[in-house]
C-alpha positions in Angstrom: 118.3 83.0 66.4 117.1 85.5 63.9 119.5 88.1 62.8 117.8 91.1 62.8 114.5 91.4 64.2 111.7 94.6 63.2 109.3 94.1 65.7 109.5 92.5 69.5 109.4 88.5 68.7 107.1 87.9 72.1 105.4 89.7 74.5 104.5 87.7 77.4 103.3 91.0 79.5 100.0 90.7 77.5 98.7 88.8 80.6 99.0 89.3 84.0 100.5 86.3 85.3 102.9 84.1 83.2 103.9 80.9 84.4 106.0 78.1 82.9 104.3 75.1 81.2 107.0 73.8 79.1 108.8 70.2 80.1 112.5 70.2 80.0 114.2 67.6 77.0 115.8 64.4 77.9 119.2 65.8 77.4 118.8 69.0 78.9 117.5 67.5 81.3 120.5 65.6 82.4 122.8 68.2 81.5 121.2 71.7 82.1 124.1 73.6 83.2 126.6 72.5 80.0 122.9 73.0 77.7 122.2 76.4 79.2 125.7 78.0 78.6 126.4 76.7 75.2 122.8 78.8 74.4 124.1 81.9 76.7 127.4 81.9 75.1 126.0 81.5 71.5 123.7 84.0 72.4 125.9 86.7 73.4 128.7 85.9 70.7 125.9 86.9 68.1 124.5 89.9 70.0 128.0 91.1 70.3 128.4 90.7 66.5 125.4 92.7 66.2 126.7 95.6 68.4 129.2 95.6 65.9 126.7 96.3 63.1 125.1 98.6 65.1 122.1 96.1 65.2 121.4 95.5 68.7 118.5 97.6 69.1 115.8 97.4 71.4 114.0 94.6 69.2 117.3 92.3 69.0 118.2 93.3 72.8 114.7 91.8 73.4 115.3 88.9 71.0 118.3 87.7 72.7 116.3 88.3 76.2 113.8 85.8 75.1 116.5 83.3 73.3 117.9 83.1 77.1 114.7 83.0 78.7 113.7 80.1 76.4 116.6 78.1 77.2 116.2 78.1 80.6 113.0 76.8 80.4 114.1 74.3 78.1 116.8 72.9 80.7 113.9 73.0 83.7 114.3 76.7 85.4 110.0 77.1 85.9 109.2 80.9 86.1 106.1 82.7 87.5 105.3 86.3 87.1 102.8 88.4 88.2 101.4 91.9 88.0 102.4 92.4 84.6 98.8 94.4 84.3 100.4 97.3 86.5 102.8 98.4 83.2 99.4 99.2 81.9 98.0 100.9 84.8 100.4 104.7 83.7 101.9 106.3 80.8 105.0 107.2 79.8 108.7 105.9 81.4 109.1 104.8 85.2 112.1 103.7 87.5 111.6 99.9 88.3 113.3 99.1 91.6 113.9 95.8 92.8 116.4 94.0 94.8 119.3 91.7 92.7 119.5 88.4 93.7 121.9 86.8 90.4 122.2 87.4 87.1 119.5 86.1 85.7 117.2 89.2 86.4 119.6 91.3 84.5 119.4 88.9 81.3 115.9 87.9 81.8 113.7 92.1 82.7 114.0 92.9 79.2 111.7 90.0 78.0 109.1 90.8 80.8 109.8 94.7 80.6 111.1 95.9 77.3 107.4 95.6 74.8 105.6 97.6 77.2 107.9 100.3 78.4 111.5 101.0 76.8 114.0 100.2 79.3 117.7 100.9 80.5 119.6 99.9 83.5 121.6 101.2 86.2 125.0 99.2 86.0 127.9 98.7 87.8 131.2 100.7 85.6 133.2 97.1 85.6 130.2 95.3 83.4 130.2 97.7 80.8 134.1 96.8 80.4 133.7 92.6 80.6 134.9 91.1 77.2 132.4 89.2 76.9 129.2 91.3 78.3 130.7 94.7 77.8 129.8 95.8 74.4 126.4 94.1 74.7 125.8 96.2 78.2 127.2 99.5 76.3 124.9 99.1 73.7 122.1 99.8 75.4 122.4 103.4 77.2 123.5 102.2 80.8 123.9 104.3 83.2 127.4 103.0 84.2 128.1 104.1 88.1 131.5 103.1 90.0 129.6 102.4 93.6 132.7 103.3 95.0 131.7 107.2 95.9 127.8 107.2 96.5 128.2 111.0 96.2 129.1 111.0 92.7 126.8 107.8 91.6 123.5 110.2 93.1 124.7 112.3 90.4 125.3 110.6 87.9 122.2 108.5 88.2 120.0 111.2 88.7 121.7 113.5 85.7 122.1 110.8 82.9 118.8 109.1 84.7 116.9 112.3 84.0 118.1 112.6 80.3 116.8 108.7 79.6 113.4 109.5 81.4 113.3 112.2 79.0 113.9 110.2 75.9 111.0 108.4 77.0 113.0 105.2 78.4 112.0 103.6 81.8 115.0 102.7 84.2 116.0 99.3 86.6 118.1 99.9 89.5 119.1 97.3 91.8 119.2 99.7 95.2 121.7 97.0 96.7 125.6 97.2 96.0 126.1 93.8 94.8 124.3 90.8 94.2 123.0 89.0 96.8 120.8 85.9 98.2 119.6 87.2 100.9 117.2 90.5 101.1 119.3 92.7 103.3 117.4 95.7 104.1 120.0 98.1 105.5 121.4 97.6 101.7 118.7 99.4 100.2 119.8 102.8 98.8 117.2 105.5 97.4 118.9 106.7 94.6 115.5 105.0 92.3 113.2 106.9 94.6 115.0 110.7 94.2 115.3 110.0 90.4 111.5 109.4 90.3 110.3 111.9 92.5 113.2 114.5 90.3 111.4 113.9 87.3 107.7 113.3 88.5 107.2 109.1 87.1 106.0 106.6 88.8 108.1 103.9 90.6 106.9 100.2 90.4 108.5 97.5 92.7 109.9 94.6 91.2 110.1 91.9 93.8 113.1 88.9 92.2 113.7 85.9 93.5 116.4 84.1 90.8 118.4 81.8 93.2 117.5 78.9 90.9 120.5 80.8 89.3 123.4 81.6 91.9 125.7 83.1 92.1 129.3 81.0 90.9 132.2 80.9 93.3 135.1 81.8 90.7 133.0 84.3 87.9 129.2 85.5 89.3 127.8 85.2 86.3 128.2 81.7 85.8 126.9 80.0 89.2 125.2 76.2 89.1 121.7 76.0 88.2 119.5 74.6 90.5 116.7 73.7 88.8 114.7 72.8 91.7 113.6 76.2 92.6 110.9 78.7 90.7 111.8 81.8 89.7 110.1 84.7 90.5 109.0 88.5 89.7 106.3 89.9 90.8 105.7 93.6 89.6 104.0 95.9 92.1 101.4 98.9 91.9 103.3 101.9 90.4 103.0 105.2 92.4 104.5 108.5 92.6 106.7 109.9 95.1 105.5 112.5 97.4 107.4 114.6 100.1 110.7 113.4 100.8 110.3 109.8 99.6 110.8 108.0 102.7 107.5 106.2 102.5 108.0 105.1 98.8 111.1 103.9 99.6 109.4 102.2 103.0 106.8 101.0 100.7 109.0 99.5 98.0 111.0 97.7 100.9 107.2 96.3 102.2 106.4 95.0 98.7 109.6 93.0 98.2 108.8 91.6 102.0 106.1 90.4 101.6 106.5 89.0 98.2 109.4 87.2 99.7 107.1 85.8 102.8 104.2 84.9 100.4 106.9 82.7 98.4 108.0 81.2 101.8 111.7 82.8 101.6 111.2 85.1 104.8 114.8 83.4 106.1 116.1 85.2 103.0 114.8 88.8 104.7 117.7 90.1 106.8 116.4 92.7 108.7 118.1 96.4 109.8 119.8 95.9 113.0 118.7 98.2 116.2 
């Protein structure tokens, strides 16, 4: 991996669709799991260095992005993503909401993202202090919330949210609490919709669907791959928030259904009870 890169080293959102072509090597193959987290580790040991340098910029964030996103297609994980043509459809920053399945949409947004539209995320407090992920996450101008007082996270989000969408940057937010594999409505805050509607940008939905990378039963980050399943993103129209932002909110919830149903995971969709 290059040390220090001056311009973004791909930019896939070029087209509207992207889908995985490349065939997986013979030892990968065999061994994806022990292949793919030699490359993640090696990955973020360097982009750590670089945050020490005061390196990791927005070209080297993206670099390492794509290093990991090339090394899961080298061990079999297939991808498909559409609607990349809607981050052309607006100017200026937005708020990208989408529900969080693993970790692999946090590692892989930037490469899809980050060429067209500057982007920071919404993160939970505890990443930002992980040994390992910490000073890569803090590098990048988080938003760091506790999710342990929703009261104080609306604030936070929607004071430090407005002074990013200021600077130009575009936000993710997972609305959910945690991870999760299932699409449980009722967990679906609107803390992206009130920052949007706060500072007038659009919103585009960001259907995921990353279980081909789980979730792992002693550390999250490091779950089995299963390299049977696609992964998926699907970007959505972008639209601005009118009245109260019930509808947007409804409509963001819609897109990520039916997204879901159209990939034939509607028993992932766990609907609000009563």
């Amino acid at each position: 991996m290059k040390w220090n890169h001056k311009d973004y080293p791909l930019n896939i959102s070029e087209k509207d669709i992207y889908e995985t072509t490349r065939k997986p090597g013979i030892i990968s193959r065999h061994f994806p799991n022990l292949s793919y987290y030699i490359n993640l580790f090696w990955v973020v040991f360097y982009s750590n260095l670089k945050t020490k340098f005061k390196l990791y910029n927005r070209y080297n964030w993206t670099a390492s992005s794509i290093a990991l996103f090339k090394a899961l297609e080298r061990v079999g994980v297939r991808f498909e993503i559409t609607g990349m043509d809607n981050l052309k459809k607006f100017d200026g920053p937005a708020v990208f909401i989408g529900n969080h399945m693993s970790t692999l949409e946090t590692v892989i947004l930037p490469t899809i993202i980050q060429p067209s539209k500057s982007v920071v995320y919404v993160i939970k407090k505890q990443l930002g202090e992980y040994p390992l992920f910490g000073p890569v996450a803090r590098a990048r101008h988080p938003i760091m919330v506790g999710r342990s007082n929703p009261r104080e996270d609306l604030k936070l989000v929607i004071d430090e949210g407005s002074e990013r969408l200021k600077e130009g940057r575009s936000i993710i937010i997972f609305p959910q609490k945690t991870r999760s594999e299932v699409l449980e409505i009722s967990t679906f805050n609107s803390l992206g919709i009130k920052l949007a509607k706060k500072n007038d940008v659009y919103v585009v939905p960001v259907a995921i669907l990353s279980n081909a990378w789980p979730n792992g039963k002693k550390i999250k980050e490091f779950g089995k791959l299963d390299t049977n399943k696609i992964v998926r993103f699907a970007l959505g129209e972008p639209m601005k928030v009118n009245s109260n932002g019930s509808e947007e909110h409804q409509k963001v919830i819609d897109f990520i259904k039916s997204k879901f149903s159209e990939w034939g995971m509607s028993k992932l969709i766990v609907e609000n009870e009563g």
